[in-house]
C-alpha positions in Angstrom: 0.0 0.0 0.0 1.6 3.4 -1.1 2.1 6.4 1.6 -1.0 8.5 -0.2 -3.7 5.7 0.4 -2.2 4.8 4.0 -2.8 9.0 4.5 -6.2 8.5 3.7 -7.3 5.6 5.7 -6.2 7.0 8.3 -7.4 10.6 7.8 -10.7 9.0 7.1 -10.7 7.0 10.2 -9.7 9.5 12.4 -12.8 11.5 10.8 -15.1 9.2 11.2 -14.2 8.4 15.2 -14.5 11.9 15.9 -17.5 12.5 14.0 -18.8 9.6 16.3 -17.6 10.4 19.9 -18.8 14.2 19.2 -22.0 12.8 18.1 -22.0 10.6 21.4 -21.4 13.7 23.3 -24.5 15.3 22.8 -26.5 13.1 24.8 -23.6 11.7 27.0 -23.8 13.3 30.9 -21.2 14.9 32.6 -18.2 12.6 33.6 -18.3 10.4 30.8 -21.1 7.1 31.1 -19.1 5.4 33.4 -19.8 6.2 37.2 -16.6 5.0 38.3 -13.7 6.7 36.0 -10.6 4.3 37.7 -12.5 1.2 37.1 -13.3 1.6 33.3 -9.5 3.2 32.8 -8.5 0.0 34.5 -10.4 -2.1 31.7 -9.6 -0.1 29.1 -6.7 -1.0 30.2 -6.9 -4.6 30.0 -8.3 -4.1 26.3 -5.8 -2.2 24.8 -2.9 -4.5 26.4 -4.7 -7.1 24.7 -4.6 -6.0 21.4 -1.0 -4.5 21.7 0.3 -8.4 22.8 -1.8 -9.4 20.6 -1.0 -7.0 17.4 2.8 -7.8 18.2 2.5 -11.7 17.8 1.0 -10.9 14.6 3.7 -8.0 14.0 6.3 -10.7 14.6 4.5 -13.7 12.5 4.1 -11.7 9.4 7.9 -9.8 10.1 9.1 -13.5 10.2 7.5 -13.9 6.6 8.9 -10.8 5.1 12.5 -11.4 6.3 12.2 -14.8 4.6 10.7 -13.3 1.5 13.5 -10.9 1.7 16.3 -13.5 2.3 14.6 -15.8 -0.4 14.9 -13.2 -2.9 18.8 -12.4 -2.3 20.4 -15.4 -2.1 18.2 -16.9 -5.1 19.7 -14.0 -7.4 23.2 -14.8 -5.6 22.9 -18.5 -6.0 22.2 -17.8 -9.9 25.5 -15.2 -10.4 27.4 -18.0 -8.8 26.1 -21.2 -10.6 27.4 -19.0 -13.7 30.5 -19.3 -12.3 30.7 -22.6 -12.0 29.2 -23.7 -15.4 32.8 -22.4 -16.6 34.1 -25.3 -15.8 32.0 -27.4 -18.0 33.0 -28.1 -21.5 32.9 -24.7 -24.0 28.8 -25.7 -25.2 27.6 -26.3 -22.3 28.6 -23.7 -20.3 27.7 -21.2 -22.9 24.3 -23.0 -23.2 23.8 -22.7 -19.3 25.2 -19.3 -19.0 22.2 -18.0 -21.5 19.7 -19.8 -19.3 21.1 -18.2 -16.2 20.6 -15.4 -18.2 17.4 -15.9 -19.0 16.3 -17.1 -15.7 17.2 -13.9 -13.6 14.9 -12.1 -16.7 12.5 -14.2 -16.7 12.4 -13.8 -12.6 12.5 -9.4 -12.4 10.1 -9.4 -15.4 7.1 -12.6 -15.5 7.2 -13.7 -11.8 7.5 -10.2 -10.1 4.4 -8.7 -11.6 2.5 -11.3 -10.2 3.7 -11.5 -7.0 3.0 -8.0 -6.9 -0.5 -8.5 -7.5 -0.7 -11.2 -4.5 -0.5 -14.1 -7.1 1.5 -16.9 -5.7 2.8 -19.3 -8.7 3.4 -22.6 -8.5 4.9 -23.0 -11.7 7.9 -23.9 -13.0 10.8 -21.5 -14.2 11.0 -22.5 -17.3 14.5 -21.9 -17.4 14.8 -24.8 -14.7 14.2 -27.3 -17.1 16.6 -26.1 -19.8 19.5 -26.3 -17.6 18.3 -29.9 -16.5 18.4 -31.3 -19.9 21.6 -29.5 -20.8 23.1 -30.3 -17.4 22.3 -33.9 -17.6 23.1 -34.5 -21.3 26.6 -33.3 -20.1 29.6 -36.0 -20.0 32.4 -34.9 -17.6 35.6 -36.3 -18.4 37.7 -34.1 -16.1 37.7 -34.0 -12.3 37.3 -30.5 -12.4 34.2 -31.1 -14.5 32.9 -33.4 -12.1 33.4 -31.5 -9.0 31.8 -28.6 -10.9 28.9 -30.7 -12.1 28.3 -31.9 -8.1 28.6 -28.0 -7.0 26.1 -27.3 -9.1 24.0 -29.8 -8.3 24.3 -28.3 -4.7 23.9 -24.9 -6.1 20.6 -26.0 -8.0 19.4 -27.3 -4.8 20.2 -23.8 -2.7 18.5 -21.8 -5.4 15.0 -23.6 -5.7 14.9 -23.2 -1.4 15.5 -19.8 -1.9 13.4 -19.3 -4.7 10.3 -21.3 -2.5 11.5 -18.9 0.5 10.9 -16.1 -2.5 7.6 -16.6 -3.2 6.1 -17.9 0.1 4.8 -14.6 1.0 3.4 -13.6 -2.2 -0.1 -14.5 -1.3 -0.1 -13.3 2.6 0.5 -15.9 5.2 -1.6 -14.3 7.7 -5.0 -16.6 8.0 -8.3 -15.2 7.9 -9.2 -15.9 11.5 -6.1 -13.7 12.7 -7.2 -11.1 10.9 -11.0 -11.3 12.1 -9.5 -11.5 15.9 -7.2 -8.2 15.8 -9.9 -6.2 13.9 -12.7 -7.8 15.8 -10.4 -6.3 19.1 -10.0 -3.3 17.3 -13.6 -2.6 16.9 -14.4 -3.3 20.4 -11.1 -0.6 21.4 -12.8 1.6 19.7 -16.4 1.3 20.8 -15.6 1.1 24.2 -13.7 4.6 23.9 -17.6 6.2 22.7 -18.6 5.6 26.4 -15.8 8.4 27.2 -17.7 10.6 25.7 -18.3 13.9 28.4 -20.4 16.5 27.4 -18.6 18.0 29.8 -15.4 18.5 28.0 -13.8 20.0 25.4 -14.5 19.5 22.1 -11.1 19.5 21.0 -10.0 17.0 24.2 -12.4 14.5 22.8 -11.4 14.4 19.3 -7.4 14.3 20.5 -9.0 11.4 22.8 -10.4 9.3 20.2 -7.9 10.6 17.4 -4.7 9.5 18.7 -6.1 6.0 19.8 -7.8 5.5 16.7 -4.4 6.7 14.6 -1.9 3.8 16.5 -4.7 1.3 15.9 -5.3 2.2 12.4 -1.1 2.7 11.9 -0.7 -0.9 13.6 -3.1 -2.6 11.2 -1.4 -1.1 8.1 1.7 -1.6 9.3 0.3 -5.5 9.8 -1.1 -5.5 6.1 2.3 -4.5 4.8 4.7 -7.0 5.9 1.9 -9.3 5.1 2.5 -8.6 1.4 6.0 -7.4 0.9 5.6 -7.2 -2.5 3.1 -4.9 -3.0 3.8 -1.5 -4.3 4.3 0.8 -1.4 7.0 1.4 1.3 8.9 -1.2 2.4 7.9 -3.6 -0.4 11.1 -6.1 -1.7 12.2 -5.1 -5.1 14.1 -7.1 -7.5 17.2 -5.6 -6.9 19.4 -8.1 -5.9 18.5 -10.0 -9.4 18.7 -6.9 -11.4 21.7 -6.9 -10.1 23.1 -10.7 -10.9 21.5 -9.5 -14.8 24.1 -7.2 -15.1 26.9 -9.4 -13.6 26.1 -12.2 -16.2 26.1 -10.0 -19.4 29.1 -8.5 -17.6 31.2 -11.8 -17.1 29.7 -13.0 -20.6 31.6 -10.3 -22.2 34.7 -11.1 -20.1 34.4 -15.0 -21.4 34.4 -13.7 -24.7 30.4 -15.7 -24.8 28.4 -14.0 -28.4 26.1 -16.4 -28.2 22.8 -14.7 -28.2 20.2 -14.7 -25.1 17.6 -18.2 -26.3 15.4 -15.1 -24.8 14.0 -11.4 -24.8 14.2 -9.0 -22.4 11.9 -10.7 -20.2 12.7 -13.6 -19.9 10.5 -15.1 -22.7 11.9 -18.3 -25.0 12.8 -16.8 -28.8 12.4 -20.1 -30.6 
């Protein structure tokens, strides 16, 4: 969620509570509706240290996603700039063959699984790009030792870049169930309607709406803040970017240079087969 639309919600909720506790007011007596002041404090109280315990294990659950989205996302690209460096060890073909689906991988990645994964989509395809380097990994013959111990690194390195890639996407889709969400805004609502019996004709005008404002603001803030690390890759602030394999792009057409590799990209731009 971008910085303008978080403005608004909570412009618009901070409206709307004030509108109601100064519509509340009109009919509420002197001193508030509760008799006793120190006893309702002391449960509002309680409610509000339930939802902040409560808004923090969820804080924590969905930061715990994001980190791992975040970690997923860097060492995949890293595990791809460094599988390149080990298909140079392999015999001249195949290491130019791999080194163009490298290429295309980290493409295909920044430009045909991002989007989606923007838009809350969590894919369970294949990269297609996977499978290429299969079949020209395992048509391969090593008849060195250095090709062999490069063919079993890569094998490792395959391995550490589909768990990173899976650690990638996890969070695309939210990991946050349903009936977490209904419990913190279901407290939330009950925060917020138990703050209405404060209402004092008594009082200021202005002392109400700071009364209800500021409560409503760190409730609204803690809920947005909730909804973001719940979809790192929305646009907004804070949302992962595909930096880190933008990055590994430019260190592969970099070092394909360096290898003295012409072989065109089997790809466009994005990622998508030519042939």
């Amino acid at each position: 969620m971008n910085l303008a639309a978080s403005i608004a919600i909570i412009v618009v909720a901070d409206a709307v509570a004030i509108a109601a506790i100064l519509l509340v007011r009109r009919r509420a007596p002197e001193g508030s509706f509760f008799t006793d002041g120190d006893r309702a404090s002391g449960v509002f109280g309680v409610l509000a240290t339930c939802f902040a315990i409560f808004a923090g294990f969820v804080i924590f659950l969905a930061f715990t996603s994001y980190d791992q989205s975040l970690s997923g996302a860097d060492s995949e690209a890293l595990t791809v700039a460094q599988q390149y460096e080990t298909a140079q060890f392999f015999p001249p073909e195949t290491a130019r063959a791999l080194g163009g689906a490298l290429g295309c991988y980290a493409r295909y990645v920044v430009h045909q699984e991002w989007p989606l994964m923007e838009d809350g989509v969590k894919s369970n395809d294949l990269n297609p790009w996977t499978v290429a380097m299969f079949h020209t990994v395992r048509a391969m013959k090593a008849t060195t030792s250095a090709q062999q111990s490069a063919f079993d690194k890569w094998l490792d390195q395959t391995s550490d870049r589909e768990e990173a890639r899976r650690d990638r996407i996890h969070g695309a889709a939210g990991i946050l169930p349903a009936s977490l969400w209904i419990v913190l805004l279901l407290t939330a609502a009950v925060v917020f309607s138990y703050m209405l019996f404060f209402a004092d004709s008594a009082e200021m005008r202005r002392s109400q709406a700071m009364l209800i404002g500021s409560a409503t603001t760190v409730v609204v803030v803690t809920v947005l803040a909730i909804y973001a690390l719940n979809n790192p890759y929305r646009p907004g602030l804070g949302s992962i970017k595909p930096h880190a394999m933008e990055r590994t792009i430019t260190l592969i057409d970099q070092a394909r240079v360096v290898v003295d590799d012409r072989t065109p990209l089997p790809c466009d731009e994005e990622g998508a087969p030519t042939s």
